[in-house]
VEXPA-534362 format. One line per 4 residues: number of its first residue (from 1); for each residue x, y, z of C-alpha. Coordinates in Angstrom, 2 decimals, always signed. Layout:
! residues N
NUM) X,Y,Z | ...
This chain:
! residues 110
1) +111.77,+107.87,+133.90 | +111.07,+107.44,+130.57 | +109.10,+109.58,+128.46 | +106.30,+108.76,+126.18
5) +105.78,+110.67,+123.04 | +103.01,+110.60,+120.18 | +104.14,+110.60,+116.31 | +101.05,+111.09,+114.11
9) +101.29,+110.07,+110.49 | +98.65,+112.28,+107.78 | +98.50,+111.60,+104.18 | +99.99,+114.33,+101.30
13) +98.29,+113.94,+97.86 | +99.60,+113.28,+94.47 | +99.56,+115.72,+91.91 | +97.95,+113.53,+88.92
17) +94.29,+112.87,+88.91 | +94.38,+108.26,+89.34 | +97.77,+109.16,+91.72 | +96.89,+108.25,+95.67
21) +98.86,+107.98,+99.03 | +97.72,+107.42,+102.22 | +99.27,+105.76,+105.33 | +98.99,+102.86,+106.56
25) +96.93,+101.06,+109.38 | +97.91,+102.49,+113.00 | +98.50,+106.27,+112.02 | +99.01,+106.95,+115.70
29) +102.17,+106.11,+117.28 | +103.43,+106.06,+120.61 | +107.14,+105.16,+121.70 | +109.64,+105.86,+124.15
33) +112.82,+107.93,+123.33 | +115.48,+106.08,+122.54 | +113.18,+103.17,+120.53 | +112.72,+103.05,+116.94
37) +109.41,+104.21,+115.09 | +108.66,+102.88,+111.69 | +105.77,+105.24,+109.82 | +104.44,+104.10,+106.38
41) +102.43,+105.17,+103.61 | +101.12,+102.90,+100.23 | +100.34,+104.61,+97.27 | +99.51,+103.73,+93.31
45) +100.31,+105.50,+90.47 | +101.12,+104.40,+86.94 | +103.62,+106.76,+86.39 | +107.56,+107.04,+87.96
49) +107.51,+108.87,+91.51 | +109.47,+111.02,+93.69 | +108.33,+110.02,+97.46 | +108.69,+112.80,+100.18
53) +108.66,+112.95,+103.95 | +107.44,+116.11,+105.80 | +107.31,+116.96,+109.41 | +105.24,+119.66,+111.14
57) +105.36,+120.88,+114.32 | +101.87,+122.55,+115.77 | +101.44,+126.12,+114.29 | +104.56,+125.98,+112.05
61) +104.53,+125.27,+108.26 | +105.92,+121.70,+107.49 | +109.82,+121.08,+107.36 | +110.88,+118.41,+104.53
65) +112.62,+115.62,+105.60 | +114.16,+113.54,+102.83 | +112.64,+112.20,+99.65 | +113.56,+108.17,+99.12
69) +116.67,+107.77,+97.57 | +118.40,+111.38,+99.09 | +120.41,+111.76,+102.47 | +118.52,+113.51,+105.43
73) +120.81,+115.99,+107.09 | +119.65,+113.91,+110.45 | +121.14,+110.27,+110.05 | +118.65,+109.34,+112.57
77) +115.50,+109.51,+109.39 | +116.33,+107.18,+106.94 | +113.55,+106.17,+103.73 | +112.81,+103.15,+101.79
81) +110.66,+102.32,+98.98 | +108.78,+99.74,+97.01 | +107.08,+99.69,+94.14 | +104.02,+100.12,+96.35
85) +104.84,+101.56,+99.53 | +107.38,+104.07,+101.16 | +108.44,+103.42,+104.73 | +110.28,+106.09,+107.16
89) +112.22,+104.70,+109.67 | +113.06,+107.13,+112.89 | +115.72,+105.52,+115.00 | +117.07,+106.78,+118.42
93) +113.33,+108.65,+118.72 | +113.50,+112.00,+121.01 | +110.52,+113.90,+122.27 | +111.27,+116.92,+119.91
97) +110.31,+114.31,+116.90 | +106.39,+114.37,+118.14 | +104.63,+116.14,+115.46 | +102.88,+114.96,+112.33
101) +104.49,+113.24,+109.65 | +103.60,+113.68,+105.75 | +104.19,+111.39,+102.87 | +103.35,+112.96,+99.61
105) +104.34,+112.01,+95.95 | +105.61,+113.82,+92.99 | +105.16,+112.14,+89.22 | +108.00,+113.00,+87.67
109) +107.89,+114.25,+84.14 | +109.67,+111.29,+81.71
């Protein structure tokens, strides 16, 4: 029997007054394990950005991920980016990956 499981997607904040991020339409995910799970944020800014992915399980402190361009120590989490939007891709989805997902941003100082 396969298993349902729930990934929920919340927003992080940039750190610059103008900066924003916030996911994208259909927060709420449901799969099966074994599918793959696509969770994606847009954000603006003016300035160059460092993109992160968080997860948190309930009553635990958040657990980074990966930031776009860096190697998760999971292969299954990979990250891609546009100039507009930053996409996290969770293939081979197990139950132990329901929690809730962050994207946040980080201007980076040029």
């Amino acid at each position: 029997m396969d298993r349902c499981l729930i990934l929920i997607l919340i927003v992080g904040t940039g750190l610059v007054t103008g900066d924003n991020i916030e996911p994208d339409k259909g927060t709420e995910k449901n799969s099966k394990e074994t599918e793959t799970v696509k969770l994606s944020c847009s954000y603006s800014t003016s300035e160059y950005v460092y993109l992160y992915w968080y997860r948190q399980y309930p009553n635990k402190e958040p657990q980074y991920l990966l930031r776009n361009g860096a190697r998760s120590t999971d292969d299954r989490f990979q990250s891609t980016k546009s100039q507009t939007s930053t996409e996290l891709t969770i293939t081979d989805v197990r139950l132990s990956d329901s929690a809730l997902y962050y994207c946040a941003l980080r201007v980076v100082a040029q």
